[in-house]
Chimera marker file (.cmm) of the C-alpha trace (Angstrom):
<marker_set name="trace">
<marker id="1" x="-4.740" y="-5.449" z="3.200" r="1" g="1" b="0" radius="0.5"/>
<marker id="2" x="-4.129" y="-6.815" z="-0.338" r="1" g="1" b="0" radius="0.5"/>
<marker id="3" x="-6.126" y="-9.461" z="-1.777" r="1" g="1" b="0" radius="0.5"/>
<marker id="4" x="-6.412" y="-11.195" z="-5.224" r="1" g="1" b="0" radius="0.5"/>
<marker id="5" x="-9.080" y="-8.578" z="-5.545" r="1" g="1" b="0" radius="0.5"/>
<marker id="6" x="-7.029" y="-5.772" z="-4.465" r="1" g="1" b="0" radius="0.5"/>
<marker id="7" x="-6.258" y="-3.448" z="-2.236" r="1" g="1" b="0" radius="0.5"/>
<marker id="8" x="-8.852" y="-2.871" z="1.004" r="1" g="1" b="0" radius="0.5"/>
<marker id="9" x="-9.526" y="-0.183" z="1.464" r="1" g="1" b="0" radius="0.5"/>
<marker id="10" x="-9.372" y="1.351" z="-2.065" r="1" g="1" b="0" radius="0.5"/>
<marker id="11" x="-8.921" y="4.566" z="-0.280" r="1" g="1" b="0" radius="0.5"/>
<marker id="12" x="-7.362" y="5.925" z="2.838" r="1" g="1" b="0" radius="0.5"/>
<marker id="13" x="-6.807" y="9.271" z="4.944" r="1" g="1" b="0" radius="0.5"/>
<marker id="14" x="-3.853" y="9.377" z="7.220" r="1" g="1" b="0" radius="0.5"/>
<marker id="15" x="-2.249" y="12.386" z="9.018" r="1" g="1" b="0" radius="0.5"/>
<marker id="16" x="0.897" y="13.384" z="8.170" r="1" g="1" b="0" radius="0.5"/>
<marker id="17" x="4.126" y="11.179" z="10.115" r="1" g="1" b="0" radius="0.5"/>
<marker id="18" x="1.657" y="8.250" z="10.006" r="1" g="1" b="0" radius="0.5"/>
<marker id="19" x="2.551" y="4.917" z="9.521" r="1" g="1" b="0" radius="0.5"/>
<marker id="20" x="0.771" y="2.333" z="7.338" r="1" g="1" b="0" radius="0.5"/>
<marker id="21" x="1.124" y="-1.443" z="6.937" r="1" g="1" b="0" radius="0.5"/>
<marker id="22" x="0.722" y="-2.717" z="3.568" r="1" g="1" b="0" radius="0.5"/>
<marker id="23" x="-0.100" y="-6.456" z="4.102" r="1" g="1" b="0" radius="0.5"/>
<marker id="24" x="-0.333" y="-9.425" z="1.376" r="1" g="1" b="0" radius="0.5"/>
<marker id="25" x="-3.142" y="-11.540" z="1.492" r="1" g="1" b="0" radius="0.5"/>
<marker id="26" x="-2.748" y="-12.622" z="-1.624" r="1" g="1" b="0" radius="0.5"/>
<marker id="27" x="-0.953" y="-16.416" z="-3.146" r="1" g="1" b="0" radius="0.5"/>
<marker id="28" x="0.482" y="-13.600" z="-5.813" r="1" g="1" b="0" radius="0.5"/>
<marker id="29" x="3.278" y="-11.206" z="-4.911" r="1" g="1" b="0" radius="0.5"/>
<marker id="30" x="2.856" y="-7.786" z="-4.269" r="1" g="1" b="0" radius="0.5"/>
<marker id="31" x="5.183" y="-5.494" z="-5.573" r="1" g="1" b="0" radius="0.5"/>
<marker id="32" x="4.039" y="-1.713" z="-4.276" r="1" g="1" b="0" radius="0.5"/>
<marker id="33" x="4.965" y="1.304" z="-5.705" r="1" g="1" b="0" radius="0.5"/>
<marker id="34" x="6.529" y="3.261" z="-2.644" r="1" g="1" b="0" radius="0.5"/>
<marker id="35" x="10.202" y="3.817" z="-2.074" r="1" g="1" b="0" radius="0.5"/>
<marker id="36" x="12.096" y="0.772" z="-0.097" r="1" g="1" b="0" radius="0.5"/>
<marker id="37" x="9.071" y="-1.565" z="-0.690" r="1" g="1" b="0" radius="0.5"/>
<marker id="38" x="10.558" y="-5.364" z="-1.936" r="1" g="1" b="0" radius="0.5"/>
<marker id="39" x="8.361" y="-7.896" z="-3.527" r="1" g="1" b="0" radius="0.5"/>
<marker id="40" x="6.031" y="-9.114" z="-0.831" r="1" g="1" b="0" radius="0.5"/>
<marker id="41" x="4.859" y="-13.306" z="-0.481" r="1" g="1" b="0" radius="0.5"/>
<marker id="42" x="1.721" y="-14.222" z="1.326" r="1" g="1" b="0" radius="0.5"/>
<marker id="43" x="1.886" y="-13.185" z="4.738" r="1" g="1" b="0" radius="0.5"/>
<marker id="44" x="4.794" y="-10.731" z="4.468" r="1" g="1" b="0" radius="0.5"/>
<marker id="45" x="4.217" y="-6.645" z="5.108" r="1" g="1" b="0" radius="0.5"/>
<marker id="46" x="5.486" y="-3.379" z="4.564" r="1" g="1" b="0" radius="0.5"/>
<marker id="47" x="5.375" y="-0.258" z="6.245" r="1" g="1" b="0" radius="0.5"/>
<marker id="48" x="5.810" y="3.062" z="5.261" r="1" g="1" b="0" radius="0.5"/>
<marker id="49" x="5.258" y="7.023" z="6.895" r="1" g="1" b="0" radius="0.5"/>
<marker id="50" x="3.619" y="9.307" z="4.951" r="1" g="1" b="0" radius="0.5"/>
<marker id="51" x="6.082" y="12.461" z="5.573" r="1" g="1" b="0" radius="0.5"/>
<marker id="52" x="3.929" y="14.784" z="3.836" r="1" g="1" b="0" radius="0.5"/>
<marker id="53" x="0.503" y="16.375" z="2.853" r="1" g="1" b="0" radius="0.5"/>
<marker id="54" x="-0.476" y="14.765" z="-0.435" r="1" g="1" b="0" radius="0.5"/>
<marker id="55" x="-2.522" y="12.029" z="-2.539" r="1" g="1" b="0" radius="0.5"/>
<marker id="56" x="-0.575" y="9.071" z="-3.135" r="1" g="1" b="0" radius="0.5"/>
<marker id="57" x="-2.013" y="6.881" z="-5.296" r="1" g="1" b="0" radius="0.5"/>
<marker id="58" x="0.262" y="3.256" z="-4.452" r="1" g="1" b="0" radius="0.5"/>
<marker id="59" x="0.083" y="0.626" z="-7.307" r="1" g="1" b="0" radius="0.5"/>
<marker id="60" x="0.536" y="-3.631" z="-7.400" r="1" g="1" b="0" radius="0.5"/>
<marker id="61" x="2.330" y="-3.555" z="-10.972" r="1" g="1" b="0" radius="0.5"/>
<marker id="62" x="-0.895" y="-5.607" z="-11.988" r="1" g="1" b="0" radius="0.5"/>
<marker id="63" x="-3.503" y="-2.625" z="-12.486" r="1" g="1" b="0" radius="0.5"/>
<marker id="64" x="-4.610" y="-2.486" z="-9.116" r="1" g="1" b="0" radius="0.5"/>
<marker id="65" x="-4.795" y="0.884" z="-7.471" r="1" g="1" b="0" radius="0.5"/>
<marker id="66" x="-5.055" y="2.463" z="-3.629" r="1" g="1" b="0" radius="0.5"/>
<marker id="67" x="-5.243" y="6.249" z="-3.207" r="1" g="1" b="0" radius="0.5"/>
<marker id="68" x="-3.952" y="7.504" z="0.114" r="1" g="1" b="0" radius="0.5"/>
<marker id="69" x="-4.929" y="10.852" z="1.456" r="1" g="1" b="0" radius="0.5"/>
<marker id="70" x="-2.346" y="12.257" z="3.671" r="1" g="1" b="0" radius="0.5"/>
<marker id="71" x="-3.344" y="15.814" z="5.589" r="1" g="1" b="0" radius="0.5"/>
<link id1="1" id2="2" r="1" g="1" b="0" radius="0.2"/>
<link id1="2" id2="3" r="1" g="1" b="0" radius="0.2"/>
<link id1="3" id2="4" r="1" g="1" b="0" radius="0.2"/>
<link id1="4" id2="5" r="1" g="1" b="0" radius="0.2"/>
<link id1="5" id2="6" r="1" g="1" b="0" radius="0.2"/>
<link id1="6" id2="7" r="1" g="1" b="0" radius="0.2"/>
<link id1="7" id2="8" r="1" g="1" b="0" radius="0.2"/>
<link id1="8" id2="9" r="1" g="1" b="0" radius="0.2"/>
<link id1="9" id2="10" r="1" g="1" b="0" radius="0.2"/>
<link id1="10" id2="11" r="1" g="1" b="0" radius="0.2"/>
<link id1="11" id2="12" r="1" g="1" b="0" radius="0.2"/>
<link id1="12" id2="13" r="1" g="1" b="0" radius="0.2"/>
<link id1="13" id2="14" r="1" g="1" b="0" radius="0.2"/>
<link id1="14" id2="15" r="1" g="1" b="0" radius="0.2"/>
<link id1="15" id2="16" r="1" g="1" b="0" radius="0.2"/>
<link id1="16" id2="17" r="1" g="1" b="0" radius="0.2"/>
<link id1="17" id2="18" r="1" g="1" b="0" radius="0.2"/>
<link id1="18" id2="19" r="1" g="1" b="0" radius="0.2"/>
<link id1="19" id2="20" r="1" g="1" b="0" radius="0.2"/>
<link id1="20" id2="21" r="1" g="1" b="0" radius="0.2"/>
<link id1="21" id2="22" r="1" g="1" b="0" radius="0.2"/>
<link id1="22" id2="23" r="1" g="1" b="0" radius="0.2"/>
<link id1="23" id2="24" r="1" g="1" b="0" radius="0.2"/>
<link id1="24" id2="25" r="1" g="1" b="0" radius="0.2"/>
<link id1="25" id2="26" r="1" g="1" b="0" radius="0.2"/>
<link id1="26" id2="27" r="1" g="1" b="0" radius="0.2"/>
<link id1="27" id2="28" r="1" g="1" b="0" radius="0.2"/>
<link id1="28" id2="29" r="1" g="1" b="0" radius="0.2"/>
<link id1="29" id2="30" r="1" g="1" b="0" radius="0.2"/>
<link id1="30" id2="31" r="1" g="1" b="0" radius="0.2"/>
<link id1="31" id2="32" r="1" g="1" b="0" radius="0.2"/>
<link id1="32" id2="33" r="1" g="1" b="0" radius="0.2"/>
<link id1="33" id2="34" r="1" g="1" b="0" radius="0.2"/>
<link id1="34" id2="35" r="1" g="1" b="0" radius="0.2"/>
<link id1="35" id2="36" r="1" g="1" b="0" radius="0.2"/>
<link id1="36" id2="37" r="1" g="1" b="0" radius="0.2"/>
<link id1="37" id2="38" r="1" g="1" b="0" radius="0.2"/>
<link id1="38" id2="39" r="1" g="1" b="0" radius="0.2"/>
<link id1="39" id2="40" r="1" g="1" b="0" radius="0.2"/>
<link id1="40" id2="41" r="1" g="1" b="0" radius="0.2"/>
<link id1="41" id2="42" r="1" g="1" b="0" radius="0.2"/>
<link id1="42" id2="43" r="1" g="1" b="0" radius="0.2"/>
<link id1="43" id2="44" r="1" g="1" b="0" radius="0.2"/>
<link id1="44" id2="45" r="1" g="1" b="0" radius="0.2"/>
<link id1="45" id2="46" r="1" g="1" b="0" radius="0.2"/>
<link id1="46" id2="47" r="1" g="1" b="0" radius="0.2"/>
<link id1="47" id2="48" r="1" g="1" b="0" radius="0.2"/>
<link id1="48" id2="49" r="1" g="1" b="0" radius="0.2"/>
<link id1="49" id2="50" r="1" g="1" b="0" radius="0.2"/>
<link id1="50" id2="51" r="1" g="1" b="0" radius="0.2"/>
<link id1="51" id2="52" r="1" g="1" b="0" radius="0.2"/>
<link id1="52" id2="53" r="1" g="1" b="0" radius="0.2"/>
<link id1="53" id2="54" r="1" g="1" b="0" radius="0.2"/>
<link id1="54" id2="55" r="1" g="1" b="0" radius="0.2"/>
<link id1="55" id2="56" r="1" g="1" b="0" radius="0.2"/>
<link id1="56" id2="57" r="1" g="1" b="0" radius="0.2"/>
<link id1="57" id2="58" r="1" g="1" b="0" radius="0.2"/>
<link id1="58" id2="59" r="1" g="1" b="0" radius="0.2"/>
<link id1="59" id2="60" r="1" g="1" b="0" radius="0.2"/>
<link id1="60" id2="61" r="1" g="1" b="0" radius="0.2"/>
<link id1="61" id2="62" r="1" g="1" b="0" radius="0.2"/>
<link id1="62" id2="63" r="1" g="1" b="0" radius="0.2"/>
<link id1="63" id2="64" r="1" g="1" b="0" radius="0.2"/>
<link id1="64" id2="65" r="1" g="1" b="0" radius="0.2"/>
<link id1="65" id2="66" r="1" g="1" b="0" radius="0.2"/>
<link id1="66" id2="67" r="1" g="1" b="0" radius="0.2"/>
<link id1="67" id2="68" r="1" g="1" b="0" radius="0.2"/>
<link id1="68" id2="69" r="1" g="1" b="0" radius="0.2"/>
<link id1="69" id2="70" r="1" g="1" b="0" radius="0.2"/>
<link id1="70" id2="71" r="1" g="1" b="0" radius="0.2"/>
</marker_set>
């Protein structure tokens, strides 16, 4: 979830080939850092599989920050 305050959590684990759903909260819009994403309004989402074993860290373009652990 994304909120004016952020991202919640601030950090995630996921296994490898799962899917997460990035979802705006927010009255801003949420542009993510992760490949296909498009500018997201209130209510919209996003998913994306994480294909591989890494830390992602996935940014708003406004400072804010979520690391993602994928094993």
């Amino acid at each position: 979830s994304y909120t004016g305050q952020g991202f919640s959590p601030a950090t995630l684990s996921v296994k490898k080939g799962e899917t997460v759903r990035f979802t705006n909260n927010s009255d801003l819009a949420l542009n993510l850092s992760l490949a296909g994403a498009t500018a997201l309004t209130r209510g919209q989402y996003f998913e994306y599989e994480f294909t591989s074993a890494t830390t992602v860290t996935v940014t708003d373009g406004a400072g804010n920050a979520m690391r993602v652990t994928v094993s």
